[in-house]
N, C-alpha and C positions, 0 to 999 in steps of 0.2 A: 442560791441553788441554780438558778437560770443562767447567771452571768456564770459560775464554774462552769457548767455542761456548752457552754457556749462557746467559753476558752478553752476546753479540749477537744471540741468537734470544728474548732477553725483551723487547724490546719487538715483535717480529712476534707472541707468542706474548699481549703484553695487545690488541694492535691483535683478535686472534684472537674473544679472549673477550671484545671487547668490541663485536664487529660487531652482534649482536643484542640489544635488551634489552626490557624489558618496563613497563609504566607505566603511568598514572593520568592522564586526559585534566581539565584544567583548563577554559581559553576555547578557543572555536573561530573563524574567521575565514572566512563563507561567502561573503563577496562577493568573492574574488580568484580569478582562472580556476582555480586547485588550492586547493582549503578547505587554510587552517592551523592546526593545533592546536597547543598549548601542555600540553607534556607531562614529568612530574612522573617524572622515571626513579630506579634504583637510588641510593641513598646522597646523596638532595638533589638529585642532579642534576635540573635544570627546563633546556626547550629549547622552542626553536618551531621546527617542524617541518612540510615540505607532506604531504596525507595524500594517498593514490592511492586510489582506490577503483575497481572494473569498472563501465569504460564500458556507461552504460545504466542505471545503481545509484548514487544520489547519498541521501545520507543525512548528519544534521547532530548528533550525538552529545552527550548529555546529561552535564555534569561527573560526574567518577566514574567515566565509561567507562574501559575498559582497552583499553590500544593495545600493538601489538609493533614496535618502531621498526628501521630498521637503517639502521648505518652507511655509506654508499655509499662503496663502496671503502677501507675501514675506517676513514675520518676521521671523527668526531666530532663536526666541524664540518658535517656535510651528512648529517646526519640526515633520514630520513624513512617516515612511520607505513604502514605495508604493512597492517595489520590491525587494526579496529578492533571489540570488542565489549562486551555490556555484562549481565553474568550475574545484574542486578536484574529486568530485562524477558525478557530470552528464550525462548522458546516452547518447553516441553521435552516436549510430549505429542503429537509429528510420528512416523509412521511412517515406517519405511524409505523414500526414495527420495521424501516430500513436502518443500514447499517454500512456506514464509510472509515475506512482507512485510508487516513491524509498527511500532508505534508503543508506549511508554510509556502512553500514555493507552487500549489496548485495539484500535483501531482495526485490523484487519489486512486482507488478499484472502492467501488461503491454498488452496495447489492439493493436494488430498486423493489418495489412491489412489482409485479407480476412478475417473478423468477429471473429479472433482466438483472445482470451483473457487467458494469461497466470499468473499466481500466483507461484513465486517465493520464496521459503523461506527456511533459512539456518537450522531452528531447527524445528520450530512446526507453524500448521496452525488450530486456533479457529475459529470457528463459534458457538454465543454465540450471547444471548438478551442481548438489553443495559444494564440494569440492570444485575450487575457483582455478585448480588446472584444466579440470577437464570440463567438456563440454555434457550438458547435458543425453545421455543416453535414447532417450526417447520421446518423443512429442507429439499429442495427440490431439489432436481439434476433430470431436465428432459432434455433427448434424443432423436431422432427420431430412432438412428442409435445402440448404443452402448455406455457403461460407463466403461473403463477399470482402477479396482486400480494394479499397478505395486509396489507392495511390499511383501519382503519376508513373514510378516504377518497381518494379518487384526482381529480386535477382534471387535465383539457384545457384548455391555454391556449389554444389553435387550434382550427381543424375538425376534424375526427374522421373519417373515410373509415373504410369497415368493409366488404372487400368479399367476407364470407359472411356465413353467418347469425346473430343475435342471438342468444340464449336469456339471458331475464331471471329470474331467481329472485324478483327483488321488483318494486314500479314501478318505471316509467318515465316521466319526465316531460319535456314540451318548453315550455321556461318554467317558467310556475306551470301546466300541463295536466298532468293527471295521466290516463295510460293506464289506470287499471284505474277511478278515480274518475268520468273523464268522460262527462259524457250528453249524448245531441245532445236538441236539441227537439223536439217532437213525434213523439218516438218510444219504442213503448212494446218496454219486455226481453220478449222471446220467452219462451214456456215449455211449448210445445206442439210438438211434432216434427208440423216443416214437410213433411215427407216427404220434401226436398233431398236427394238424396246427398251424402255428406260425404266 
């Protein structure tokens, strides 16, 4: 009786162990409405498979990654990668309850504890409308406090509207005039207290 019920609950019991497994990500196939991987499972087993990934979170996996596949409704046949990650790149100096979106090549935007949200990038940072003819319509960086750019230089494609007060540290020029250089003619630098209130 044992050995019967045993011989017909071994193949529910390999379908069992065999719903989940674990693997090594090959090629990937990002132009089909669900990315396909091509994955490298226990004992030779190789399969291509759709990956799911959370809506809103599209990312395109570097050979070597490791995926956890599972069997949908435990056929074999209809495989597909629920999780996908890759423990060459991953970011392991995140505190409690932070949260990084990265890249291999360093590039990341990384939301810190206390509300600090940083953006990381090795060459260039767009902001840009989805549509990749047109330029972004509108851009806004608002502060209570202060916006500091920390670069040797900064250029305005366009007009510039500025509507409080300047304060320059160095000149300022409009063309080749220079504010601190320029002299009107026939007019000589004061040096004598005019008596003006100031």
């Amino acid at each position: 009786m044992r050995e019967t019920l045993e011989r017909l609950l071994a193949p529910i019991w390999r379908r069992l162990r065999l719903i989940v497994s674990r693997g090594v990500i090959g090629r990937s196939d990002d132009a089909r409405r669900l990315q396909v991987v091509q994955v490298s499972l226990l004992a030779g087993e190789t399969a291509r498979m759709e990956r799911f990934q959370e809506y809103g979170f599209s990312s395109r996996p570097l050979e070597g990654a490791e995926a956890i596949a599972a069997a949908v409704g435990g056929a074999r046949g209809h495989l597909v990668a629920v999780a996908v990650d890759d423990r060459r790149h991953r970011r392991r100096d995140q505190q409690p309850g932070e949260v990084a979106i990265y890249t291999d090549e360093g590039d990341e935007i990384r939301m810190r504890r206390g509300r600090v949200i940083e953006v990381i990038s090795g060459a260039q940072v767009h902001v840009t409308a989805p549509d990749v003819v047109a330029d972004c319509d509108t851009a806004t960086v608002q502060a209570t406090t202060s916006v500091t750019l920390d670069s040797p230089s900064v250029t305005v494609t366009g007009d510039l509207s500025v509507q409080g007060a300047i304060d320059a540290g160095g000149d300022v020029k409009a063309g080749a005039i220079s504010l601190q250089q320029h002299v009107h003619g026939s007019v000589q630098s004061g040096t004598e207290d005019t008596g003006v209130a100031k």
